[in-house]
N, C-alpha and C positions, 0 to 999 in steps of 0.2 A: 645897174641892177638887172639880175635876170628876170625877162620875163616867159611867163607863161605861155602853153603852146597847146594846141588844139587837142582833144582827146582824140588816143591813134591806138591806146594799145601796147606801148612798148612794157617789158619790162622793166624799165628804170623812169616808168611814169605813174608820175604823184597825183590823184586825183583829192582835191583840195577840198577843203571841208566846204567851201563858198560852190564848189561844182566847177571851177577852173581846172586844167590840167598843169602839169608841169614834167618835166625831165629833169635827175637829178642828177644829170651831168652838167646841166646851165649854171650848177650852186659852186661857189666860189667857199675854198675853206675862212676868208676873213666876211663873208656875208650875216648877218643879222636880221635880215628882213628883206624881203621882198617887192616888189609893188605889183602888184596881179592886175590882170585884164578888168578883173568884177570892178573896180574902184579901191579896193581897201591894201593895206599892207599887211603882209604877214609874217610871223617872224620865224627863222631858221635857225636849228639848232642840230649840231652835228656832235656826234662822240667826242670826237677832238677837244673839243671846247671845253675848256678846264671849270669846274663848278664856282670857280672864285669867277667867272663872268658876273654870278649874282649875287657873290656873297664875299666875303672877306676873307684872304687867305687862312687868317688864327681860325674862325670858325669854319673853315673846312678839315683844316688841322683836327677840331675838337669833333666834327663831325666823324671823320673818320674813325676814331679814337674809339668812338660812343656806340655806334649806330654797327650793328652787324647784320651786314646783307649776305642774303642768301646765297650768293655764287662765290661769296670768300673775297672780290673784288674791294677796294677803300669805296667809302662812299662818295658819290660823283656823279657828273649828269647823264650818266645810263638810267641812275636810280632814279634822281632829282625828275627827269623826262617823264620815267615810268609812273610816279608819283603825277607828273600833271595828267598823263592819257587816263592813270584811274579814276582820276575826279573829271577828269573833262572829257570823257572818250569821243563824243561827238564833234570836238575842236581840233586833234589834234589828228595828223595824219603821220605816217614813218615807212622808212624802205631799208631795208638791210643792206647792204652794200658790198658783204665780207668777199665775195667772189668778183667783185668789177674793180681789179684793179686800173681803172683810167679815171679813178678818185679818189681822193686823199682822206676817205673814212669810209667806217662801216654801219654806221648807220646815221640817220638824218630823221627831223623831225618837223614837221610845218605845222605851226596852228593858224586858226581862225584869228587870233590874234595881232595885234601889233606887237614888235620887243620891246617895246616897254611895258606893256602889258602883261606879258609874258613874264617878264622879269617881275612886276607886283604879284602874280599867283607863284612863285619858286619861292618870294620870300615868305609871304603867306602859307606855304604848305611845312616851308621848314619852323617856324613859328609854331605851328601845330604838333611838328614832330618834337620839338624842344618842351612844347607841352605837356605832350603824354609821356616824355622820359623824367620833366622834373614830377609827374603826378608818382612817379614808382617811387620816391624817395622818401624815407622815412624824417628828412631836415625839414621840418616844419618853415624854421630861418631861410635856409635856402628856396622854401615855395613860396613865401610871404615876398621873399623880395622880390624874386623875378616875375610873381604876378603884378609886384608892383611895379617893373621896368618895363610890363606888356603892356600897362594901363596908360603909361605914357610914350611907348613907341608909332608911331607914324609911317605904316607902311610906305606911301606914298612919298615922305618926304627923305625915306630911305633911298629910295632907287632913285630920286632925284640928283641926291647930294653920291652917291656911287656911282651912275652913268656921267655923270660932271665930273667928279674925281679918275674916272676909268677911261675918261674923253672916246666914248665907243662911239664918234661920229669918225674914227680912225681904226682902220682894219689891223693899226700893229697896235694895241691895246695890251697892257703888260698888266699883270699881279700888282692888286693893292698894296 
């Protein structure tokens, strides 16, 4: 794992919401998380990384289908990201990266977080978004049920049985 490194100043350094520094040339494109100097782990998330990391390919599929973002882009973890930094602005940190090419993305994201943690606020945010799109439908049927499928969903035991299913303790981690 990469670790952190002293605050210097550079342009391609991440100052970490814990107050640790980093360079985001140390981050590796199969990385997930980090182990920092402070004691805790933090998890990384780069453009690259396909949004079925936290969710399930069909419902990325329907995501995209659904959900119309502003830049005309599918929905994905550009958006999924930008979604956590509004509810957690203080946790997450990012660096752009479109002009360095001696990395394999263009933008990167560090939270406060662990990845699995991480991973329970992406599913929690999209749960919210599935929310407010079944609140616009005039199917009564259709809101009765999936209130009734939220009342028995399990965040936690979601990302449980996905990061087991995704075996992300292996950097070549493939689509559900």
């Amino acid at each position: 794992m990469a670790e952190p490194r002293v605050p210097g100043g550079t342009a391609s350094e991440l100052s970490l919401p814990c107050g640790e520094s980093i360079d985001y040339h140390d981050l590796d494109m199969g990385l997930r998380e980090i182990a920092c100097a402070c004691g805790q782990s933090h998890a990384v998330v780069m453009d690259v990384h396909p949004l079925s990391r936290f969710v399930p390919e069909d419902l990325v599929t329907i995501l995209n289908d659904v959900v119309e973002t502003t830049d005309g882009a599918p929905f994905g973890t550009m958006h999924i990201m930008g979604m956590v930094m509004e509810e957690y602005p203080d946790r997450v940190v990012s660096a752009e990266a479109s002009d360095d090419g001696t990395v394999g993305f263009t933008q990167v994201w560090l939270t406060d977080d662990h990845a699995r943690r991480l991973h329970e606020v992406v599913v929690e945010l999209v749960v919210e978004l599935m929310e407010h799109a079944i609140s616009h439908t005039d199917d009564d049927d259709a809101t009765a049920e999936f209130e009734s499928q939220m009342l028995e969903f399990d965040v936690a035991a979601f990302v449980d049985a996905y990061r087991t299913q995704r075996e992300f303790e292996d950097e070549y981690d493939t689509p559900a």
